[in-house]
C-alpha positions in Angstrom: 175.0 129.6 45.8 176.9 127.1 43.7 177.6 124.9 46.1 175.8 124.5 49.4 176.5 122.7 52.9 174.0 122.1 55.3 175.1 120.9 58.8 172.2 119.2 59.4 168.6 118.8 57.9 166.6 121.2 59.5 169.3 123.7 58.1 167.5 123.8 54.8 163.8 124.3 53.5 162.0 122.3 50.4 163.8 125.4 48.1 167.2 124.8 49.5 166.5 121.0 47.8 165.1 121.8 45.0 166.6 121.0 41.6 170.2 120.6 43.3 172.0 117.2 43.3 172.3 116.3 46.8 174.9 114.1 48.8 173.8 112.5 51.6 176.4 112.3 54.4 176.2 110.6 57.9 179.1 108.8 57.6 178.6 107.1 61.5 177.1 105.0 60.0 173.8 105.4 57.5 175.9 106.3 54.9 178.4 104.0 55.4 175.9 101.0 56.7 174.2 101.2 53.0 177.0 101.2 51.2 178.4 98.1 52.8 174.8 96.5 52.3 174.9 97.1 48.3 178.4 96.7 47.8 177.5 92.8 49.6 174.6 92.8 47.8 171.7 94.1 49.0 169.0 94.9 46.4 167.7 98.2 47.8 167.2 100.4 51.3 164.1 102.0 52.1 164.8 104.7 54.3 161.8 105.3 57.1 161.5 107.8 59.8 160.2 106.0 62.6 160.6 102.5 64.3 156.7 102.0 63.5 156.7 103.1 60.1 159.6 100.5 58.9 157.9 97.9 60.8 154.8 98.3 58.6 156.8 99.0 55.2 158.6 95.5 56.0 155.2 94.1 56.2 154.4 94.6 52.8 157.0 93.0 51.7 158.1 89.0 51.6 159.5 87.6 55.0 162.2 86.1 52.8 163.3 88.8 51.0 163.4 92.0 53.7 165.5 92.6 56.8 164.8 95.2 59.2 167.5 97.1 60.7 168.5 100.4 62.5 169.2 102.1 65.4 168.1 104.6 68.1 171.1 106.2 70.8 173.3 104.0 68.5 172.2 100.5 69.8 170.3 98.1 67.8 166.2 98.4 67.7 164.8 95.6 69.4 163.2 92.7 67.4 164.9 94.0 64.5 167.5 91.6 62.5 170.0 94.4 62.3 171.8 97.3 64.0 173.4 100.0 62.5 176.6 98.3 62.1 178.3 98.3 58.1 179.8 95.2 59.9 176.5 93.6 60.3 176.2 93.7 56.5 177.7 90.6 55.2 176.7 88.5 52.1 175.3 85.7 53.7 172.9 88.3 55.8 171.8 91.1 53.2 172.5 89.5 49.3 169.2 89.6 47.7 167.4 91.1 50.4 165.7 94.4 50.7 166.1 96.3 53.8 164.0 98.2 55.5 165.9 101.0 57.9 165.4 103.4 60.5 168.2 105.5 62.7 168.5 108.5 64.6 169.7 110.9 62.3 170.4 109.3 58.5 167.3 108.1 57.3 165.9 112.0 58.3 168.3 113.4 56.5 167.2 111.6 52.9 163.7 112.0 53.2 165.0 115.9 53.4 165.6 115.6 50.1 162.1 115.7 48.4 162.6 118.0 45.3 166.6 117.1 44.3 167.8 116.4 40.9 169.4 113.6 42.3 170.5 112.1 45.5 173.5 110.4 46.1 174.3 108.8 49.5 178.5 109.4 50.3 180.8 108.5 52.9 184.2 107.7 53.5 183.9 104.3 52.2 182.8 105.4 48.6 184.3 109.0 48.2 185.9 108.5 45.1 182.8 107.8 42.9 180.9 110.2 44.8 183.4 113.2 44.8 183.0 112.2 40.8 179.3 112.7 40.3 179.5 115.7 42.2 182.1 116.8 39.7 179.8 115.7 36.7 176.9 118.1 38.1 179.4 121.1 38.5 180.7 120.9 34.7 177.2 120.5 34.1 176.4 123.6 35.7 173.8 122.5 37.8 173.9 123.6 41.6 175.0 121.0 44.9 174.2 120.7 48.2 175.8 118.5 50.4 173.7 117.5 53.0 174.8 116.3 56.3 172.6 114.2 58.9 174.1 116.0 62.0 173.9 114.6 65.7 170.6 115.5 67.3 169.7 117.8 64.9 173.1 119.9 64.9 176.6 120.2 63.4 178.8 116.7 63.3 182.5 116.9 62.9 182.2 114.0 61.4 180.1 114.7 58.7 180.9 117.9 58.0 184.7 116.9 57.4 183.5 114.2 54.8 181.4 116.8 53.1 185.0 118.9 53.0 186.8 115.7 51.5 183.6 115.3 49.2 184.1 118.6 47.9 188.2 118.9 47.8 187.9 116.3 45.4 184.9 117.1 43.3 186.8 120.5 42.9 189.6 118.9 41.4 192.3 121.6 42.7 190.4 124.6 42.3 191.1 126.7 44.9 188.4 129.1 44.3 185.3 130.0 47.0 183.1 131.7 44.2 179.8 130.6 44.6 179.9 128.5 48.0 178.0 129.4 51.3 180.1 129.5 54.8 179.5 126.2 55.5 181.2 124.7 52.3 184.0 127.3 53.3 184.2 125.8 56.4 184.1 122.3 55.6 187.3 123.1 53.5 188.8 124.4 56.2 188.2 121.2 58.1 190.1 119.2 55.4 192.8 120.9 55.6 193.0 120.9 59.5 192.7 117.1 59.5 194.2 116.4 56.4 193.3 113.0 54.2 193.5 110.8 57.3 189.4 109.9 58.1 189.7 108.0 61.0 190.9 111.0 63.2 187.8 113.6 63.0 185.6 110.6 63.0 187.6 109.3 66.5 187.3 113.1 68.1 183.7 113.6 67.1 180.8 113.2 69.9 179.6 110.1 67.7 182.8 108.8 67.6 183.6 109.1 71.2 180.3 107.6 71.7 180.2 104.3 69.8 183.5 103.7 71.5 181.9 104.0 74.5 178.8 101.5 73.3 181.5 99.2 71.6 181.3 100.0 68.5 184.7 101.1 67.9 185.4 98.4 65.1 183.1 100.6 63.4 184.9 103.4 63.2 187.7 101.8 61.5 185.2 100.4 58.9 183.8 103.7 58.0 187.1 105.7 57.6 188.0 103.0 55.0 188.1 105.2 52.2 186.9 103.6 49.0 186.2 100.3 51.2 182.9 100.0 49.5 183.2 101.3 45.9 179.5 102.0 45.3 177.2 104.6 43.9 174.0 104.5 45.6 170.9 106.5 44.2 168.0 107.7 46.8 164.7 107.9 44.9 161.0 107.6 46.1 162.7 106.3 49.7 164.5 103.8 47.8 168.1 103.7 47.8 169.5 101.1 45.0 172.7 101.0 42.7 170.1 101.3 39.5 171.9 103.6 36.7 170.8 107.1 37.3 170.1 109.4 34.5 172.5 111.1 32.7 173.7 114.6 34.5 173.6 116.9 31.1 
């Protein structure tokens, strides 16, 4: 397939990865959360899998110049500086500062990606330049998968109706389904169910409903933004930084 979807990172295998460009979606809120740090600043993300792990990668690094932060069940990790919140990602907190992250479902979901061409981390808040380098890797020729983080492991409205809007735009009109599997078909299909407006798949999903209920509603406003955060983040070697990538020919 041409272009791919995968509802969730245990929907694909190392081959599924390999040699594709990859987005990176889980746009409540990893996605979103980095691209609010970088866009304020931030000098990189390193993603880790477990609340142990990012403890000891933080470590490593100068007290001054790294900030923990993540989640688990959508609350804040205790003893680290920051949620999960692209709220929580001001200037004065993250400019200059690595961090080190952790969460339930996004930082998974790019250490899936072992193998791409290149990884790209999109959601609502930078879809413009991401639908574009998309776009750049299909006149290239080269295949795409857009992978979604998924809630526990499964299918996420909310992710899988930004992958649709990714891949509307990266299409640039074509109306042709050559070449896609039935989950890009299907996040197409989502688009044109909900239309341009973000903020109303994100509200109906289960992880919308349920950072409302946590209090984290504010946060869904701030991730269906679109183009809030006009950032291209690149995911390499568990990094995730603004560096220039390489050119897509």
């Amino acid at each position: 397939m041409r272009i791919a979807v995968a509802f969730a990172p245990n929907d694909v295998a190392p081959a599924d990865v390999a040699g594709r460009a990859v987005a990176v979606v889980d746009v409540l809120r990893a996605t979103t959360t980095i691209c609010a740090a970088l866009h304020h600043g931030a000098r990189a993300v390193i993603a880790a899998a477990e609340i142990d792990e990012a403890a000891r990668i933080a470590q490593a690094i100068d007290r001054r110049e790294v900030v923990l932060c993540g989640e688990r069940g959508g609350r804040a990790i205790p003893g680290f500086a920051l949620g999960n919140s692209p709220r929580e990602m001001t200037p004065a907190v993250v400019d200059r500062k690595t961090l080190v992250m952790t969460t339930t479902n996004g930082t998974r979901a790019l250490l899936a990606t072992a193998g791409a061409r290149e990884v790209i981390v999109a959601a609502g808040v930078n879809l413009t330049l991401a639908s574009a380098r998309l776009a750049e890797h299909l006149a290239a020729g080269h295949e795409v998968l857009v992978l979604c983080a998924g809630r526990e492991r499964a299918f996420a409205l909310d992710d899988a109706y930004i992958a649709g809007r990714l891949l509307v735009t990266a299409l640039q009109g074509s109306r042709s389904r050559k070449g896609m599997n039935d989950a890009a078909i299907a996040t197409l299909d989502l688009v044109r169910r909900y239309g341009e407006r973000i903020d109303r798949p994100l509200k109906l999903s289960e992880a919308g409903r349920s950072l409302q209920a946590l209090g984290f509603g504010d946060d869904l406003l701030a991730a269906a933004a679109t183009d809030a955060h006009p950032v291209l983040p690149f995911y390499h070697d568990r990094r995730v930084t603004l560096a220039a990538a390489a050119e897509v020919g």
